[in-house]
C-alpha positions in Angstrom: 7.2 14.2 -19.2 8.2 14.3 -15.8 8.2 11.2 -13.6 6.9 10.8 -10.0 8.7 10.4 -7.5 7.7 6.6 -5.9 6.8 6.9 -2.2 7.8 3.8 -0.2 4.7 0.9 0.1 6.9 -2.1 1.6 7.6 -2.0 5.6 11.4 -1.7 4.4 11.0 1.3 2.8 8.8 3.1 5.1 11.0 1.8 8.2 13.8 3.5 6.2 12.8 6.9 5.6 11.3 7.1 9.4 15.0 6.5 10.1 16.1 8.8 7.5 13.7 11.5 9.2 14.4 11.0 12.8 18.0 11.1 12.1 18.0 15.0 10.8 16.1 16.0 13.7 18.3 14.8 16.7 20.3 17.6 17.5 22.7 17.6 20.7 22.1 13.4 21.0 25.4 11.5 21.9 27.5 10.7 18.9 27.4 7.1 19.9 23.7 7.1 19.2 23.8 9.0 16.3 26.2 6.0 14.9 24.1 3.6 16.0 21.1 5.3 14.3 22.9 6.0 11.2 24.2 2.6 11.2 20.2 1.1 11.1 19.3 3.2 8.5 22.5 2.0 6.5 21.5 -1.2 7.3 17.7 -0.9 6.0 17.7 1.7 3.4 20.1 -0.2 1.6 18.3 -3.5 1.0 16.4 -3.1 -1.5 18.9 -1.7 -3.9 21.6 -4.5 -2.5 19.1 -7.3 -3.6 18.0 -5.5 -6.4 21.9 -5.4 -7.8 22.1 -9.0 -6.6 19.0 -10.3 -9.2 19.1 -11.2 -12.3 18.5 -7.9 -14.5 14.9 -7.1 -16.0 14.5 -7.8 -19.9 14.0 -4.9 -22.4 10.1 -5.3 -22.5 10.0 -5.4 -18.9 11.9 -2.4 -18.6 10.1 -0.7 -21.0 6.9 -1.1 -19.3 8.0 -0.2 -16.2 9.0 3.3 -18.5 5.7 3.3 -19.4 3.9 2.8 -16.1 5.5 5.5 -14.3 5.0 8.1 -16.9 1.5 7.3 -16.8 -0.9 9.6 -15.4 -3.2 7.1 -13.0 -6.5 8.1 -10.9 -9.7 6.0 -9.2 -6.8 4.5 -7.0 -4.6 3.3 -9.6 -0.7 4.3 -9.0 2.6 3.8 -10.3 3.1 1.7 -6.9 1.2 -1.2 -7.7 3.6 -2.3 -10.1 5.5 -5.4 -9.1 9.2 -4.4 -10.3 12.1 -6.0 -11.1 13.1 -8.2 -7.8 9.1 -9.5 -7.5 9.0 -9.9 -11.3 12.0 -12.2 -11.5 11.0 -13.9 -8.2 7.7 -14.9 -9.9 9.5 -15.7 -13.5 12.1 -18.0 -11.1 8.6 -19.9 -9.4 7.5 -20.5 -12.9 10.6 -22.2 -14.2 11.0 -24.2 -11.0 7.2 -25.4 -10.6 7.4 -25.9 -14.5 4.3 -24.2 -15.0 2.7 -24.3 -18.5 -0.7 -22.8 -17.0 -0.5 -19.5 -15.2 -3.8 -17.2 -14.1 -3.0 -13.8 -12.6 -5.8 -11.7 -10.5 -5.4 -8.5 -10.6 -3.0 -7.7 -13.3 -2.4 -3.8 -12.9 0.0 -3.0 -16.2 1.4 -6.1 -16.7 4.8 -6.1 -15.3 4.5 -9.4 -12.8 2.6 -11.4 -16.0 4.8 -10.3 -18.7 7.8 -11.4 -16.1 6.1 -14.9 -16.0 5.6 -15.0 -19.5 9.3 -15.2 -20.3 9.5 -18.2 -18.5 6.7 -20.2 -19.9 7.3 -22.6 -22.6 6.1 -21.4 -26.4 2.6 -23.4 -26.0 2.3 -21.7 -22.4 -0.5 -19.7 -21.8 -1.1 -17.3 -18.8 -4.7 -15.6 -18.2 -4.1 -12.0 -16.6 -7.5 -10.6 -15.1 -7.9 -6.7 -14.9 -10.6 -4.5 -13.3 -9.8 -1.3 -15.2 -9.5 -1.0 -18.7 -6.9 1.9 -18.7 -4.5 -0.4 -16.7 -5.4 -3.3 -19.2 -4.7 -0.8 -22.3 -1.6 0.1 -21.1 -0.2 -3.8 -20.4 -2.0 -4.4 -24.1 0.4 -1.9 -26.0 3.4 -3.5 -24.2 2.4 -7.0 -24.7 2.1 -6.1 -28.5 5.9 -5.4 -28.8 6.9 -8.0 -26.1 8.7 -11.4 -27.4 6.2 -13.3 -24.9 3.3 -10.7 -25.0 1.6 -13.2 -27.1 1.7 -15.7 -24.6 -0.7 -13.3 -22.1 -4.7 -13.7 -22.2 -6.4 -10.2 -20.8 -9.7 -10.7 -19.7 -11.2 -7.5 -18.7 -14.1 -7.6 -16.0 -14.7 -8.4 -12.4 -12.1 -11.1 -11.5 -14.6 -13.2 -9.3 -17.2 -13.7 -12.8 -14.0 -14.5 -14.6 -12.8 -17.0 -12.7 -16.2 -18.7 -12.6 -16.1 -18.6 -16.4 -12.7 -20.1 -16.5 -13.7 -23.0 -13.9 -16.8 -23.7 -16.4 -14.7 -24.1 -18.9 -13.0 -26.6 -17.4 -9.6 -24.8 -17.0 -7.0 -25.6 -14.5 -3.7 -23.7 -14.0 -0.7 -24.7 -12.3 0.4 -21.4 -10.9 -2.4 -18.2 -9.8 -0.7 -15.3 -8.5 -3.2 -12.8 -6.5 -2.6 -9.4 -6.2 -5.9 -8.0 -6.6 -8.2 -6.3 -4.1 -7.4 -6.9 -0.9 -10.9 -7.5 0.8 -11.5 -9.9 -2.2 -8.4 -12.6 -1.4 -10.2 -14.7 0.6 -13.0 -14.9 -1.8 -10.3 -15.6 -4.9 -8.7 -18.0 -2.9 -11.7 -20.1 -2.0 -12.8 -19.9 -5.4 -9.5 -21.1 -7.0 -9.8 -24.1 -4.6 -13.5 -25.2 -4.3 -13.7 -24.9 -8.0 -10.8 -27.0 -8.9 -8.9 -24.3 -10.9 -5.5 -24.9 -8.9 -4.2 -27.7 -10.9 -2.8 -31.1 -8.8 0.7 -30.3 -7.2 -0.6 -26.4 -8.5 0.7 -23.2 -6.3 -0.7 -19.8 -5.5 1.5 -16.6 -4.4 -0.7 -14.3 -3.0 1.3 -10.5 -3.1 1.3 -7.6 -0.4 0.6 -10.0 2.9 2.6 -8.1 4.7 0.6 -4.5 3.8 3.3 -2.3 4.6 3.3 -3.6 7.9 0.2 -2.7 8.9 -0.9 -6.3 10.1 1.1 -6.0 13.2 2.3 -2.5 13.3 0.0 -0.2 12.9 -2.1 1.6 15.6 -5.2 2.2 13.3 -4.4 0.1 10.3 -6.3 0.8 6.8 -9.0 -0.9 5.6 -6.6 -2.9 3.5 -4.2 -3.8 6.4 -7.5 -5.0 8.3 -8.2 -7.3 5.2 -4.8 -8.6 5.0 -4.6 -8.9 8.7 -7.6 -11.0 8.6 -6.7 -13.2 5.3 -3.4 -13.7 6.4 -5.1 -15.2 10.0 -7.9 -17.5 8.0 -5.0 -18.3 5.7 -3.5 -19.3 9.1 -5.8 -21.7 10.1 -7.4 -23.5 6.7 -6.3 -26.9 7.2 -6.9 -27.2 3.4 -3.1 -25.8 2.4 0.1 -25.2 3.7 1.7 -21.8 3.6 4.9 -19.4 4.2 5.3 -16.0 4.1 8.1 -14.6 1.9 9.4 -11.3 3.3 9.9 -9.8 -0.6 8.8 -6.4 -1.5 5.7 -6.1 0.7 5.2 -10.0 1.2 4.4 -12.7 -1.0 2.6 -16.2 0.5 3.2 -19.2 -1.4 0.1 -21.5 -0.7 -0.6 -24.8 -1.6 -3.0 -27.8 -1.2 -2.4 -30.0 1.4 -2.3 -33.4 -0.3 
């Protein structure tokens, strides 16, 4: 079966192939700028792969499902894309072993790459919850979790994320880690929930992904209906006086959030 070829979704990437384009069209420019030019491009087309050689390798289930997502055939607006990868999967397994998470809850789970990555850092009576929209993406992450040494540790819970996250908050649940990456109009709506209902556990943290939208926040002429939603969670984010918050410039953004004590 033959593989896509992955477009670029993080401001990095994109940056890099406008680079790459505008540098085989200049024809008669000064060779001095063409250095300069080529030398940017160097410069950002090479990140990713530099920190990617830098990081801690993948294990052999998460390899394997990133195999398996990108031969996948996706549609409704599902893409090999969305899928966290190896840098953003062992940043999230690194925040679990540092916070000392034994709770995890995922929105907006996609394949499973970024829960099965946080899996492998949870202790053997850890548990994450992983809550998926479409039940293609949610078979696929099932069949790897099967085979996965901490696939048992994952909870799918198919359905809409916001009745699932009441459910869980009924039941009393409280985690100590909640990654987002989920719809983007929804994060406000995720985030408020997580806090008013008391699901972020004391001394808890969320990491919310794509906050930086490939750029579109502050970049973009006419930005997408998603870059208008991040642009406006990121500015509510901003100004809750409820948490604190930075945002990592990984991949296409990650905000670590927590409650102000």
């Amino acid at each position: 079966m033959t593989t896509a070829t992955a477009r670029p979704v993080t401001p990095i990437g994109i940056a890099a192939a406008l680079l790459a384009s505008v540098e085989a069209r200049l024809d008669g420019v000064d060779p001095d700028v063409r250095a300069d030019l080529a030398r940017a491009r160097a410069l950002v087309a090479g990140l990713d792969d530099y920190v990617g050689r830098c990081t801690t390798p993948a294990s052999h289930d998460l390899d394997a499902l990133e195999v398996r997502t990108r031969a996948e055939v996706w549609d409704a607006g599902l893409e090999q894309e969305m899928l966290s990868g190896h840098v953003e999967g062992a940043f999230l397994r690194m925040l679990v072993g540092m916070t000392r998470a034994r709770r995890v809850l995922e929105v907006g789970m996609f394949t499973g790459y970024s829960a099965l990555a946080m899996a492998e850092a949870l202790p053997a009576d850890g548990r994450l919850v992983a809550c998926e929209l479409d039940e293609h993406a949610a078979a696929v992450a099932r069949g790897a979790f099967a085979s996965a040494t901490a696939g048992a540790l994952v909870d799918v819970r198919v359905g809409d994320a916001a009745a699932t996250l009441c459910q869980l908050a009924d039941a009393g649940e409280q985690f100590d880690l909640v990654f987002v990456d989920a719809d983007k109009a929804g994060y406000a709506g995720y985030l408020d929930t997580v806090l008013d209902l008391d699901l972020l556990a004391p001394g808890g943290v969320v990491a919310v992904d794509n906050t930086l939208l490939q750029g579109e926040p502050w970049a973009a002429l006419a930005p997408s209906s998603n870059g208008s939603a991040i642009a406006a969670f990121n500015a509510r984010l901003a100004a809750d006086e409820r948490v604190e918050q930075v945002l990592v410039p990984l991949r296409d953004g990650v905000t670590l959030v927590r409650r102000v004590a």
